[in-house]
VOGU-3710 file (C-alpha; in Angstrom, 3 decimals, decimal comma):
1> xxxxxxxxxx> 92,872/96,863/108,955  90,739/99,667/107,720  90,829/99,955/103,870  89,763/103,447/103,157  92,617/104,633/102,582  94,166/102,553/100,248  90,488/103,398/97,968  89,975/104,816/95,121  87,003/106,574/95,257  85,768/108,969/92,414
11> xxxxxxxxxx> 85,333/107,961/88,680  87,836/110,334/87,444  90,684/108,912/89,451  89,880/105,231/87,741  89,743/107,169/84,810  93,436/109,168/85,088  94,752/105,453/85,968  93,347/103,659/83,126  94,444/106,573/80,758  97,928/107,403/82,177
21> xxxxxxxxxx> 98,817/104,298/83,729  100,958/101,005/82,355  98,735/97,604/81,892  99,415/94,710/82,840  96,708/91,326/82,372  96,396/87,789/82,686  93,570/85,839/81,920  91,445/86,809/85,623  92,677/90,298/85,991  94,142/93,538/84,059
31> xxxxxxxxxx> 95,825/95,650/86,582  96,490/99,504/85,694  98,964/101,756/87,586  100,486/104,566/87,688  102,660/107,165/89,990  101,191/108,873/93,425  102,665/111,496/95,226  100,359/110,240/98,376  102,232/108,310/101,478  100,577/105,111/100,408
41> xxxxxxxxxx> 99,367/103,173/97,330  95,447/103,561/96,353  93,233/100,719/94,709  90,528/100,588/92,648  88,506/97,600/92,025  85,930/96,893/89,170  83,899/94,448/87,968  82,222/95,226/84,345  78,248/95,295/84,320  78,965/93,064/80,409
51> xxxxxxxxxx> 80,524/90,784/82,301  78,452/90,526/85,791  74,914/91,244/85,227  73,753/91,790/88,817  74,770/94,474/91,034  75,048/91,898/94,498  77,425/89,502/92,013  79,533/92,403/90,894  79,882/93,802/94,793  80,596/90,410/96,256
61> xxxxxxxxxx> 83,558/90,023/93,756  85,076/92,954/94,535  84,758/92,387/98,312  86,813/88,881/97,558  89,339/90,944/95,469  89,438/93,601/98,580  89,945/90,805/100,667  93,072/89,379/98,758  94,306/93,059/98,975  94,200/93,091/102,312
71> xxxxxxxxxx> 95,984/89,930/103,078  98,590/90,844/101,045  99,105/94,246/102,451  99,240/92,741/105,763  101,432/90,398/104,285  103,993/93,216/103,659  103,369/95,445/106,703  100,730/97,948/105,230  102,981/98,526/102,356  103,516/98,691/98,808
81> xxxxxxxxxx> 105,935/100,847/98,246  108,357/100,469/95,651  112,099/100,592/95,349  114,251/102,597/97,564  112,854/105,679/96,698  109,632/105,220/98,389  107,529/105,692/95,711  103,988/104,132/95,997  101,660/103,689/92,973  97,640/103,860/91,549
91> xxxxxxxxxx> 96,123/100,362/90,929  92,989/100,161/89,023  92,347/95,750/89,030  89,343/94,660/86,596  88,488/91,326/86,601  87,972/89,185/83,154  85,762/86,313/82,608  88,162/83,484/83,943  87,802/85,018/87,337  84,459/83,891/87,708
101> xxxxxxxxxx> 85,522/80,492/86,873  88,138/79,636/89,151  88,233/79,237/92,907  89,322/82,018/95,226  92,888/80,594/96,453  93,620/80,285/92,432  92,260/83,564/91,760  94,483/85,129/94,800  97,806/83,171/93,434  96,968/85,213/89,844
111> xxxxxxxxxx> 96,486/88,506/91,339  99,678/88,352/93,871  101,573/86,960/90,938  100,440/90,035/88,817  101,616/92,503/91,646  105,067/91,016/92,606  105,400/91,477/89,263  104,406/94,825/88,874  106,445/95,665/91,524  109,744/93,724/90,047
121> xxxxxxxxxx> 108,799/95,585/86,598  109,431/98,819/88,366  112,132/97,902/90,961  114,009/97,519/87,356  112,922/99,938/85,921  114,101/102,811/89,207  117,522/100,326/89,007  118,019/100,843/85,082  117,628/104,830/85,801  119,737/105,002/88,924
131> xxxx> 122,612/102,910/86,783  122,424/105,490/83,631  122,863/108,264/86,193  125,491/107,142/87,799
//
């Protein structure tokens, strides 16, 4: 699977995420997102210089957190899309301190917990609109 493009890639898109988007944390990540117009959903992935000194540590998360991105989008067919309206979403994930504490398969079960429910949150959310509509 190529992952360029599901990337975010300049500073000022993290940045309209963080400041525009709804968070969501636990104790390994906090998970930003927000609306896209785009025919897919875009991540970004940081790891704080505070909290990982060394440039190799802090790129060798983030490939492990790219990595549980990608088995999870293959997991669901190269999608992410949300409700019936096809709407796909900005992700910024930072990781916290307890990520570099616990395993990878722990860390994974934390972040695809945090997404599913993301993704309930706003399957609700489009369901709670569509009702007052209607």
């Amino acid at each position: 699977m190529i992952w360029k493009p599901y990337r975010l890639r300049k500073n000022w898109q993290f940045q309209a995420v963080i400041k525009g988007g709804q968070r969501l944390a636990n104790p390994s990540f906090v998970i930003f997102s927000v609306e896209n117009t785009l025919d897919n959903c875009l991540f970004g992935i940081s790891a704080p210089q505070k909290l990982v000194k060394k440039a190799v540590d802090r790129n060798y998360y983030k490939r492990q957190i790219r990595n549980m991105l990608i088995l999870h989008l293959k997991e669901n067919n190269d999608s992410c899309q949300i409700g019936n309206n096809h709407s796909h979403y900005n992700f910024v994930i930072i990781i916290r301190y307890l990520y570099l504490e616990i395993n990878f398969q722990t860390n994974q079960k934390n972040l695809y917990k945090l997404l599913s429910f993301i993704f309930k949150r706003k399957i609700n959310n489009i369901w709670r609109e569509e009702k007052k509509t209607d």
